[in-house]
C-alpha positions in Angstrom: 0.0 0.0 0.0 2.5 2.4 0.3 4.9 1.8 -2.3 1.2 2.2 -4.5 0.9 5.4 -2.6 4.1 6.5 -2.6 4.0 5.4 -6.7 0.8 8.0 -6.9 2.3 10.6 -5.5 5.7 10.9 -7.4 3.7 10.2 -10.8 1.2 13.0 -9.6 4.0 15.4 -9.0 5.8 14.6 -11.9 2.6 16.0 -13.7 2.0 19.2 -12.0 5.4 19.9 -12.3 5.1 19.7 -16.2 2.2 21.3 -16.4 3.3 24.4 -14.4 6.4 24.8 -16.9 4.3 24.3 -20.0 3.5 27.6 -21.2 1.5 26.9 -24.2 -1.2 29.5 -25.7 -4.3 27.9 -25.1 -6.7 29.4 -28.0 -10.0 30.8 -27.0 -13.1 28.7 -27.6 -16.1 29.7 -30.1 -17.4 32.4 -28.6 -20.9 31.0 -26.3 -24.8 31.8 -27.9 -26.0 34.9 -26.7 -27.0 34.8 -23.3 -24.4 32.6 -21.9 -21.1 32.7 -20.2 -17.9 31.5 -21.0 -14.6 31.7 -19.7 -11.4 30.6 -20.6 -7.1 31.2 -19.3 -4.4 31.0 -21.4 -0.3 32.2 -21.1 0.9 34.6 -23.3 4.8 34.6 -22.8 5.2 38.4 -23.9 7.1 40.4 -22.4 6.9 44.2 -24.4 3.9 46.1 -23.3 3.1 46.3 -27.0 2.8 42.8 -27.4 0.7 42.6 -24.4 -1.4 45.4 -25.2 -2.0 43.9 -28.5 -3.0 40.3 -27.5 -5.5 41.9 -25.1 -7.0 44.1 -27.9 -7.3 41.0 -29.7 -9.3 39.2 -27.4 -11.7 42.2 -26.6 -12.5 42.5 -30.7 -13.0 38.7 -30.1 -15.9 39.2 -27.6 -13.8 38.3 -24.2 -13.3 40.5 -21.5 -10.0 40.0 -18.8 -11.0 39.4 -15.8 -7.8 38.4 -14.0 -4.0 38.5 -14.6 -1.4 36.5 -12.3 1.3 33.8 -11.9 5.2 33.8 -11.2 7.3 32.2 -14.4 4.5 33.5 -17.0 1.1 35.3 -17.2 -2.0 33.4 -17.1 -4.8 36.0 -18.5 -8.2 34.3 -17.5 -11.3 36.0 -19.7 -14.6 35.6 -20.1 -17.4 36.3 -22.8 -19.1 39.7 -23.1 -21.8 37.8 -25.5 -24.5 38.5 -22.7 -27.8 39.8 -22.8 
């Protein structure tokens, strides 16, 4: 039992590790039917304001509004629609 548990536990870390260095750009999903909510996070590894500025306007003509910035090796933007009614 605890080598299974001590198995679990190194494979589970293994994973969060990975995923905490993977700094993919998740692409926003189809934007939601009017009426509904959506949200979505995604990295964007810029660092020039410019870029920055410009991946935000981006999302905005793309119906998503930011609603939170944060992390420590890359910035996670989280949005959600503005399709509401």
């Amino acid at each position: 039992m605890r080598v299974t548990a001590l198995l679990f536990f190194v494979v589970g870390s293994a994973g969060c590790y990975g995923a905490a260095w993977d700094h993919t750009e998740v692409p926003p999903p189809p934007p939601p039917p009017p009426g509904a909510l959506a949200q979505y996070c995604t990295y964007n590894g810029a660092n020039d304001l410019g870029e920055v500025n410009a991946f935000l306007a981006a999302q905005a003509r793309n119906g998503w509004e930011l609603v939170s910035v944060g992390g420590q090796q890359a910035s996670v933007y989280c949005f959600r629609s503005t399709a509401r009614q």
